[in-house]
C-alpha positions in Angstrom: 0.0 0.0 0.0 1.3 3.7 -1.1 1.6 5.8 1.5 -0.4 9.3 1.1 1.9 12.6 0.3 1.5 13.4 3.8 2.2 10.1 5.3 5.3 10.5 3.2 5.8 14.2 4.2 5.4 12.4 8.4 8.1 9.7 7.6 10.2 12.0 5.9 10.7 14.9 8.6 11.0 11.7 11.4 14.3 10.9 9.1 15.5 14.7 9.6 14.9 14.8 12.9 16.8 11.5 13.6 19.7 12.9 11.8 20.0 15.8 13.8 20.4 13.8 17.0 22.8 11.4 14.9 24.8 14.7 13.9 24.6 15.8 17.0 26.2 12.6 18.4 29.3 13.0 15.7 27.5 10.3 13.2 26.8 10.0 9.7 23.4 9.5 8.1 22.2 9.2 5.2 18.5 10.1 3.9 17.3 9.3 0.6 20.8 8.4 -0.9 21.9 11.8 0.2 24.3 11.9 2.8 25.3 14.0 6.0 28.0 13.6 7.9 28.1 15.4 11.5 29.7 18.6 11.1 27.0 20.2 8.4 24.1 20.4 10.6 22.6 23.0 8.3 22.4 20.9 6.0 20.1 18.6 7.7 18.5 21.6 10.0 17.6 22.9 6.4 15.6 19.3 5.2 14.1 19.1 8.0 12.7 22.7 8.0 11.6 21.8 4.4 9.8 18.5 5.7 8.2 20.4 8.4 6.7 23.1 6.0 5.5 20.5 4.1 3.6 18.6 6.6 2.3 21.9 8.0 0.3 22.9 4.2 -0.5 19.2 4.1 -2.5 20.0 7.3 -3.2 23.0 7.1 -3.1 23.8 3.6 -1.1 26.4 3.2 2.4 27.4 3.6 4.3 28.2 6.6 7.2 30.4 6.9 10.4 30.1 8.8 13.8 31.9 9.7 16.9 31.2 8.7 19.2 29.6 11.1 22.8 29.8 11.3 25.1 27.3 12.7 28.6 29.0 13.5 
């Protein structure tokens, strides 16, 4: 069974968020052949602020809008 584009959109930010707490812990991940590795947290901050935006319009439907966050 297919999963729905928000059931997708669900499963998709869960992988983000597990990244981040795998970057955070100095690990790799990878997430839909792409790759992270632990010390380009943007990178994965930035998905998952993507993922998030699109569950939120799946919802609610409309967009929702965010900062931009800098790691330093």
């Amino acid at each position: 069974m297919a999963m729905t584009d928000l059931e997708y959109a669900r499963y998709m930010l869960e992988q983000y968020r597990e990244a981040e707490v795998a970057a955070l812990a100095g690990k790799s991940v990878t997430i839909a052949g792409r790759t992270f590795i632990s010390h380009d947290p943007a990178a994965i901050t930035k998905g998952r602020l993507e993922w998030e935006q699109r569950v939120y319009s799946l919802t609610h439907g409309r967009g929702l809008r965010f900062g931009r966050v800098s790691f330093e």
